[in-house]
Every structure is written in structure tokens, then in C-alpha cells.
C-alpha positions in Angstrom: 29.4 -20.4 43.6 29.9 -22.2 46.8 32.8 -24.0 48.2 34.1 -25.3 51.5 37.4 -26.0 52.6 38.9 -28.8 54.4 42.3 -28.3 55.5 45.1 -30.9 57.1 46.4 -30.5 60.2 50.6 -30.7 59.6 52.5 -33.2 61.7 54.2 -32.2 65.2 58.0 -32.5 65.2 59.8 -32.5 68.5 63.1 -31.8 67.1 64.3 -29.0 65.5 63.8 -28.2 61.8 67.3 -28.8 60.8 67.1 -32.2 62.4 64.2 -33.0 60.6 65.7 -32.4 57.2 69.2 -34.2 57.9 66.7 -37.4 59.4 64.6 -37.1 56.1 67.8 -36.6 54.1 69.8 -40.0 55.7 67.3 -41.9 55.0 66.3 -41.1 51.4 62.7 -39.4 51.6 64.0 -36.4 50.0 62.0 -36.9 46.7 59.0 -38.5 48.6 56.1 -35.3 47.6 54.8 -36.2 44.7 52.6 -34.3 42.3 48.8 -34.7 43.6 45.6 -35.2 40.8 42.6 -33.4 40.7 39.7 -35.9 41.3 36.0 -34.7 39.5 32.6 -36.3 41.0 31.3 -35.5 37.4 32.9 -36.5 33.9 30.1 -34.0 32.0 29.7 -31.1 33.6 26.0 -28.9 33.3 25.4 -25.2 34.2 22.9 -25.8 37.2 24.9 -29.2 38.3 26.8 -29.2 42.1 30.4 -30.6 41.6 32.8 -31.2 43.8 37.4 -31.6 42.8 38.8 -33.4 45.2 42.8 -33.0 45.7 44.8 -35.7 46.1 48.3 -36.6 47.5 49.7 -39.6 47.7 52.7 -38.5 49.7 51.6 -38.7 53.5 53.8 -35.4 54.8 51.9 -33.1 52.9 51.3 -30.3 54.6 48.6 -28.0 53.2 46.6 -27.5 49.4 46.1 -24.9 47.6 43.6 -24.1 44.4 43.9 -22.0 41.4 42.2 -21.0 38.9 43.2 -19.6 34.9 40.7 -17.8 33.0 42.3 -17.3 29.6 45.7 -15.5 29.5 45.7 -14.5 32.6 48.1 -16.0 35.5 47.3 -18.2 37.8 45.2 -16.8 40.6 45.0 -18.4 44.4 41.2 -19.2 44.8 40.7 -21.6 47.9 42.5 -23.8 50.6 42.0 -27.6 51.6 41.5 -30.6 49.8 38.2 -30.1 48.5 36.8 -27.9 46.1 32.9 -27.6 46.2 30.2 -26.1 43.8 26.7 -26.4 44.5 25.5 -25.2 41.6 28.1 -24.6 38.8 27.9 -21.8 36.0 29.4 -20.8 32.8 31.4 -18.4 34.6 33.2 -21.3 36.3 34.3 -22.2 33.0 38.1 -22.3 33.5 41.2 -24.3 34.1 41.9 -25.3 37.7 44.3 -27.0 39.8 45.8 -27.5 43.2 49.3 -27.6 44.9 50.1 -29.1 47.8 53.1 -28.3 50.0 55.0 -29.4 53.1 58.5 -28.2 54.4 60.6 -29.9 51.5 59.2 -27.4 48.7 55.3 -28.0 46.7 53.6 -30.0 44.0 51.2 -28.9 41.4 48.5 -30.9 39.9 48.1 -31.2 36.2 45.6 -28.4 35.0 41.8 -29.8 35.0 39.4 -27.9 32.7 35.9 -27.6 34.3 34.1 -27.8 30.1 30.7 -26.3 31.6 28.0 -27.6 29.3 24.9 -25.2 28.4 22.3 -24.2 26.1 22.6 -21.0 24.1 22.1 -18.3 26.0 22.0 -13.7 25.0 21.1 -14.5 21.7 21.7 -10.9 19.6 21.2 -10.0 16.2 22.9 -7.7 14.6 22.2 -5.5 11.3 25.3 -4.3 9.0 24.9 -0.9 7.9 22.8 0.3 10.7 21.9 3.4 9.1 19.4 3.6 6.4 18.8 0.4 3.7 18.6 1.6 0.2 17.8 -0.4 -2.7 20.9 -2.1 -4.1 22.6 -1.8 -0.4 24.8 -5.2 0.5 23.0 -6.0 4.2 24.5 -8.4 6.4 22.8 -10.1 9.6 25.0 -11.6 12.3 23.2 -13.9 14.8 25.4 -14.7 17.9 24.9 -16.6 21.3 26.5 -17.9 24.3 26.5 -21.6 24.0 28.4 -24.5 25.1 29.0 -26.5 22.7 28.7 -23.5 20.1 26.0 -22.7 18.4 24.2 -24.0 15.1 21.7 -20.9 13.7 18.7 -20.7 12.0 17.2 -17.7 10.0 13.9 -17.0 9.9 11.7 -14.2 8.2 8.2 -13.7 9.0 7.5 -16.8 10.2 9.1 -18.5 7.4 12.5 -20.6 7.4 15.1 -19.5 5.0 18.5 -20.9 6.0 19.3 -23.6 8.5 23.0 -22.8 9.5 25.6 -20.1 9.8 25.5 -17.2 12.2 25.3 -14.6 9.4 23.2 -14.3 6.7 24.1 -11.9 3.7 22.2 -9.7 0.8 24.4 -9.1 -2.1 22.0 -6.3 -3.5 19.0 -6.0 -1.2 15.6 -5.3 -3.1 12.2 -3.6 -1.8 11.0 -7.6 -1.7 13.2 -8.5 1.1 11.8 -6.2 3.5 10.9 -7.8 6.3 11.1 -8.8 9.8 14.2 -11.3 10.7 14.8 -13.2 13.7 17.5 -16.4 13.9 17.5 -19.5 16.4 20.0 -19.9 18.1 20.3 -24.1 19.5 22.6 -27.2 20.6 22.1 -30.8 22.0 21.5 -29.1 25.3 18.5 -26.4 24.1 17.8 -23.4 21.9 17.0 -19.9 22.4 15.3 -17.2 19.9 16.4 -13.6 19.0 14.4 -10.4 19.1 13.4 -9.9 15.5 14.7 -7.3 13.9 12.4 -5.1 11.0 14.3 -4.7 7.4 13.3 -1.6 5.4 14.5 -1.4 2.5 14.2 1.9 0.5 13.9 3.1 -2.8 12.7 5.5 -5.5 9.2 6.4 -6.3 8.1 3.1 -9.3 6.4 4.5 -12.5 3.2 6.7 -11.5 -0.5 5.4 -12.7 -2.9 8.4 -13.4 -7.0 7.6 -13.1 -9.7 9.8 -13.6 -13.1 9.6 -12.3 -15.4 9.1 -13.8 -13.0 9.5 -17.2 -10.4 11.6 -18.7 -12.9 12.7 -21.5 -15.1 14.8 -20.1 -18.4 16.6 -20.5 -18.4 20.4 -21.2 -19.3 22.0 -17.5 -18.8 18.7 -15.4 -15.7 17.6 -13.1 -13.5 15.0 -13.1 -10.9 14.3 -10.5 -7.5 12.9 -11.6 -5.5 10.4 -9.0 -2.2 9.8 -9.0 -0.5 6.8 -7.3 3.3 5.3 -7.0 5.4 2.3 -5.0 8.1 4.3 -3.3 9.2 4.3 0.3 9.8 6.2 1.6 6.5 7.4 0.3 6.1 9.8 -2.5 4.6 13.5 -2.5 3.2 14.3 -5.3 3.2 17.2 -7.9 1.0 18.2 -10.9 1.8 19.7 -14.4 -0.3 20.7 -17.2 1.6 21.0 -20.3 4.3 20.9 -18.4 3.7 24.1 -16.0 3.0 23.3 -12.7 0.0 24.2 -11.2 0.5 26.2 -8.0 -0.3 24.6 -4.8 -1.0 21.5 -6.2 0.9 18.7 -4.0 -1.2 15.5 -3.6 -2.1 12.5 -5.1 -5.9 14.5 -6.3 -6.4 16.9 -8.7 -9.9 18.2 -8.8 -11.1 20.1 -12.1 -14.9 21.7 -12.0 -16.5 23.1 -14.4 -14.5 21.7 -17.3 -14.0 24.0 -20.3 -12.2 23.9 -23.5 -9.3 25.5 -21.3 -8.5 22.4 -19.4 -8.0 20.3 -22.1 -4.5 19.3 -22.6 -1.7 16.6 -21.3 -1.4 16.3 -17.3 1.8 15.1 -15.6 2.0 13.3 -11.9 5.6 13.5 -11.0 6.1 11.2 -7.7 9.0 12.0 -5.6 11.1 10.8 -2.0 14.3 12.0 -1.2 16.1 8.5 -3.3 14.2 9.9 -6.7 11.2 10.8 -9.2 9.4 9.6 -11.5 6.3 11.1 -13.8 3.6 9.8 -15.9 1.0 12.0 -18.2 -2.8 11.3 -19.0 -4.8 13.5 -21.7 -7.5 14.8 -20.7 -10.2 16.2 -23.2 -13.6 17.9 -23.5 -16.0 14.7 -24.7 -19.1 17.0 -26.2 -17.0 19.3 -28.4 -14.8 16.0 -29.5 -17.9 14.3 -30.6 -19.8 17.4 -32.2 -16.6 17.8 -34.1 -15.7 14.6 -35.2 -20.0 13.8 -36.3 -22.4 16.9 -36.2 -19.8 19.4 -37.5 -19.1 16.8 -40.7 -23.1 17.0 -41.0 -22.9 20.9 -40.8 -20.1 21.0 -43.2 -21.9 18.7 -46.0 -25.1 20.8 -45.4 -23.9 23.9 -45.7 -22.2 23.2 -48.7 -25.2 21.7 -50.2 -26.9 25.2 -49.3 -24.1 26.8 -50.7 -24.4 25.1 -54.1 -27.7 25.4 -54.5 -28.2 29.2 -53.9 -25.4 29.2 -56.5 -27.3 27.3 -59.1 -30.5 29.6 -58.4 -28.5 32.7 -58.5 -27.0 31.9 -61.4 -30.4 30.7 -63.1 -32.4 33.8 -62.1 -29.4 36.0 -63.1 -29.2 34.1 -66.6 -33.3 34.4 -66.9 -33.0 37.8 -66.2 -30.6 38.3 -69.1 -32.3 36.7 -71.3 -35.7 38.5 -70.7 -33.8 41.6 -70.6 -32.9 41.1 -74.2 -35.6 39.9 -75.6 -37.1 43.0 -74.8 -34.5 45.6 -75.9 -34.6 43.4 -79.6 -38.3 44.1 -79.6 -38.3 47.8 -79.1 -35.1 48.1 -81.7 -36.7 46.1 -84.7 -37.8 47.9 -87.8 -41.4 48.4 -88.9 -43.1 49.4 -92.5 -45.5 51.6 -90.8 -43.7 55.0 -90.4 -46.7 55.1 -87.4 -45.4 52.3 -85.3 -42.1 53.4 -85.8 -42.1 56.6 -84.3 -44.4 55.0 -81.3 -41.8 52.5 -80.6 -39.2 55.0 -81.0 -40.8 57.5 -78.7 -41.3 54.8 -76.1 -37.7 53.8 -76.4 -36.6 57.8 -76.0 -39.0 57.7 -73.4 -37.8 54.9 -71.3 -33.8 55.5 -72.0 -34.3 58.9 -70.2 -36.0 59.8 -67.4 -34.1 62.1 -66.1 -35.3 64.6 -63.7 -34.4 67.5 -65.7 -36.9 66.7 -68.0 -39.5 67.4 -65.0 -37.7 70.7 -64.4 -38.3 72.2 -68.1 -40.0 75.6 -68.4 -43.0 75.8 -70.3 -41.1 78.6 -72.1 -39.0 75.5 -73.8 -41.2 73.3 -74.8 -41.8 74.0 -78.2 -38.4 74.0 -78.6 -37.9 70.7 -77.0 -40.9 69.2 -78.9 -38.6 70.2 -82.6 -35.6 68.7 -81.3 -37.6 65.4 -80.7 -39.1 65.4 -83.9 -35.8 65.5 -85.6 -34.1 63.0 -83.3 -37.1 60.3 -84.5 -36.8 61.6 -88.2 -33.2 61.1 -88.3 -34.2 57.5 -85.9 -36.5 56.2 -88.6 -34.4 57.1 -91.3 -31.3 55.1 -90.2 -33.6 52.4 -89.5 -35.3 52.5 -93.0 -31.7 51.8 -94.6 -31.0 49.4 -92.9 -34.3 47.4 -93.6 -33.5 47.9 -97.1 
């Protein structure tokens, strides 16, 4: 800001200053200062424009002006001297209340207070974020936009590069939700222009979603072959992740792979990713099973089953038959050898053949020859008393 200052020479008296004011006073000039006015070479008034207030007083023994300036509550404040106030290029710090006094030996005058309304487009645009620590999901976010601008403001919000609200210098989230992550910036404008904030990045966190389990190439697997289980989750921040089998963890297992080789029956069971930030967790489970011994199970052992039952029944059937043959073979024969005869010849034949075959017992082979005519008798009698019984009973 510039100004120059023009400034009145006061009037030469030859008499004495007591004279002067007894002349002045006889001949009724005693109320002849009157208040000056503050004359504007603008009527709107734009930061950049040169201006120039003029002070003016009607009253001819003026003897000096003064100006002064008010910014807000504060007092007036002596600024300049002479008639003319100059700006060659006026700001919006020169936005104030103004006026001038003029004074001669009687007492002073002050103007009536002239605003200079400095007109301007918005200007420092700043957005601010409410909380400025961490988002969390379910969080109440507020956005303030705010500018310098004269006339105020009007504000538009913008995320992305997307318009969401056309007026209001704040913009609120009752319950924030992962969605309205973003990046925010407001407009900031008036008749005169408009000015853009930096934007200002929204992350919202929140707890890990509901993990999804795939395996490759699939979660029934071939006896001796791999498969490799993946485990994925929404969640930001984002999740680490843990593996269970049966609901034991497996040591040293953090990340979103599990690798099994070499599958064996041992392996099969129910695995759990659990998914977890510092807001949460969350787990889901896949089964996992041996494909070769599920389908020899379900199909061939059925077969095996039915087969070896049919092999069962039959060796039954054949024992028993043969067994039952056997019998009845053996039976036939012992009925031969036991049935009576009318020749007294064939009956001690069959008889001796029967004594014959009942005992063979080694002893027999062990007899002295001392014994055997002895032996011999006993025989005899044994088929006498034989083929008598069996005489009787034919008759």
C-alpha cells in the first residue's frame, strides 16, 4: 500500500491568538468547522484496484487533516496526514473502516466512518478432516472446507473427480463405511472467481470380511500329490493370516498359502484360515480329503465286499457238501461191514476185517512171538462170541 499526502498550509495571523478568538467570537464564526466527508474515486472497490479518499471541508479555516483507520475492535489508529488518501493497488488487508479529522485552532471535526468493502475471489482454500487420527468403520467424519473470500464463499464437494454436494463448507458422515474411502477436495468460488483445495485421502478401516479358502487344483486330492490351499479376506488394514487343522494351528504357518506334498491319509481333515488386523478376525474352513481312497471306498471296496461274500458262501456250501458226502459214505460203509451173513465163512471174514481195521494199534506190531498162540485163542473167541450175538439177532 501506497499513499501520498497533501497537506494545507494554515493561514498567517498578525495578531495575537487571543485577538483572533475574541474577533472570531464578536462576529459569530465560532461554530463555523464543520464535519468534513470522505470522498471515494470508486463505489466497488477490487483487490488489485488503485483508489484514492479524498477529505473534504467545507469550512475554509481548516487547518490540517488527519486519517484513521479501525480494524475490528480495536481503537482508532492515526495512519496519514493531508487531504488525500492514495492506494495504488489496494488489498484485502486494507479492508477496514477509515476516516479523517480536520482541525484548526477552535477545536476538530471527524468525518463519518467510510468502510473500504474490498471485493475478491476466494483465496487459502483449506480442508480440514475431523477426527484426524485413524477412520474406523462406523466413525462419524466431518470435512470443513474454508476460504478467504469477499463476498463469502459458496463450496463445492467433490470426490474423485465426481460432484457430490453443491453448497455448505462442511460435509458430514454419520457412520462412515469402507465405500466412502476416497480422495476429497471442495471448491471454493464467488461472482468474483474460485479456487480449489488440496485433496485430502479418506481411509477408512475395518475388520478383516469373511475369508474364502481355494485349493489348487482341488480340495480332494490324489494319494501322494500336492495341493496348495489360498486364503484371501477384505480388511484394511490388511489381514495376516493363520492356519488350523482341526483346529490346532500349524506352527509357522502365517500367510495366505498353505502348501501340502505328498498328501496321505494323515492330512485329511477340516482346515481353518483365520484373517486378522488389529480392528478384528474372522475364519473360514474347507475339507480337504484323499480322492483315490474316497472313491475305492465308496465303489471297488462295495465290489470287494459283495465278492468276498460270494466266495465266502460258496466255500460254505462246498464244505458243507463234501462234509455231508463224507458222512454219508462213511456210513454206508460201517452198515456193510456190520450186516449179518448165513455163511458162518463170510462172517468171520467180515468180522476179522472189522477187528482188523478198528485196531491198529502199534502194540500189536510189538507182540512177541512167545504170545501169539495165545493171542490167536483170544481172537477166536472174540469172533465166536461176534457171530453168535449176530446169529440172534438175525433170528
Amino acid at each position: 500500500m501506497s499513499y501520498t499526502v497533501s497537506r494545507k498550509y494554515r493561514m498567517s495571523w498578525t495578531a495575537q491568538k487571543d485577538i483572533v478568538i475574541l474577533v472570531i467570537s464578536l462576529f459569530g464564526f465560532q461554530d463555523a468547522l464543520e464535519a468534513p466527508r470522505v470522498l471515494s474515486t470508486k463505489d466497488e472497490i477490487m483487490e488489485g484496484d488503485s483508489l484514492t479518499l479524498t477529505c473534504r471541508a467545507d469550512t475554509p479555516t481548516s487547518s490540517g487533516h488527519r486519517w484513521c483507520k479501525k480494524t475490528g475492535t480495536s481503537e482508532w489508529e492515526v495512519m496519514s496526514y493531508g487531504e488525500y488518501l492514495f492506494f495504488s493497488s489496494i488489498q484485502s488487508s486494507d479492508l477496514a473502516v477509515y476516516c479523517c479529522v480536520v482541525e484548526n485552532d477552535l477545536g476538530q471535526k471527524m468525518s463519518q466512518p467510510f468502510v473500504i468493502d474490498v471485493k475478491y475471489a476466494p483465496k487459502y482454500p483449506y480442508l480440514r478432516v475431523d477426527p484426524l487420527n485413524v477412520i474406523a468403520e462406523g466413525n462419524q467424519v466431518k470435512l470443513t472446507c474454508s476460504s478467504d473470500a469477499n463476498p463469502a464463499a459458496s463450496f463445492t464437494w467433490y470426490k474423485g473427480q465426481t460432484r457430490i454436494r453443491s453448497s455448505g463448507r462442511n460435509y458430514v458422515f454419520n457412520s462412515i463405511r469402507p465405500e466412502d474411502s476416497g480422495s476429497f477436495y471442495c471448491k471454493a468460488h464467488n461472482k468474483h472467481g474460485d479456487v480449489t483445495s488440496d485433496p485430502v485421502f479418506i481411509d477408512v478401516q475395518y475388520v478383516p470380511r469373511l475369508p474364502s479358502i481355494s485349493a489348487i487344483p482341488s480340495s480332494n486330492v490324489r494319494m501322494g500329490s500336492s495341493v496348495s490351499l489360498t486364503c484371501s479376506s477384505d480388511a484394511n488394514p490388511a489381514a495376516s493370516y493363520f492356519w488350523f487343522k482341526d483346529n490346532e494351528e500349524f506352527p509357522n504357518s502365517t500367510g495366505a498359502m498353505l502348501n501340502i506334498i505328498n498328501f496321505q491319509l494323515h492330512n485329511e481333515g477340516e482346515y481353518h484360515c483365520e484373517a486378522r488386523n488389529f480392528r478384528g478376525s474372522q475364519r473360514a474352513k474347507v475339507l480337504v480329503q484323499a480322492e483315490n481312497f474316497r472313491s475305492w471306498s465308496q465303489g471297488a471296496l462295495t465290489a470287494v465286499v459283495v465278492r468276498c461274500a460270494t466266495v465266502g458262501i460258496v466255500l460254505i456250501l462246498l464244505s458243507v457238501t463234501v462234509l455231508l458226502f463224507w458222512k454219508k459214505t462213511t456210513s454206508k460203509g460201517r452198515m456193510h461191514l456190520f450186516q449179518p451173513n448165513t455163511s458162518e465163512d463170510s462172517s468171520r471174514d467180515q468180522l476179522e476185517e472189522l477187528v482188523a481195521f478198528s485196531d491198529p494199534s502199534p502194540i500189536h506190531a510189538n507182540v512177541t512171538n512167545d504170545k501169539t498162540d495165545q493171542d490167536e485163542n483170544e481172537y477166536e473167541s472174540v469172533v465166536d462170541t461176534v457171530i453168535k450175538c449176530g446169529g440172534e439177532a438175525s433170528g
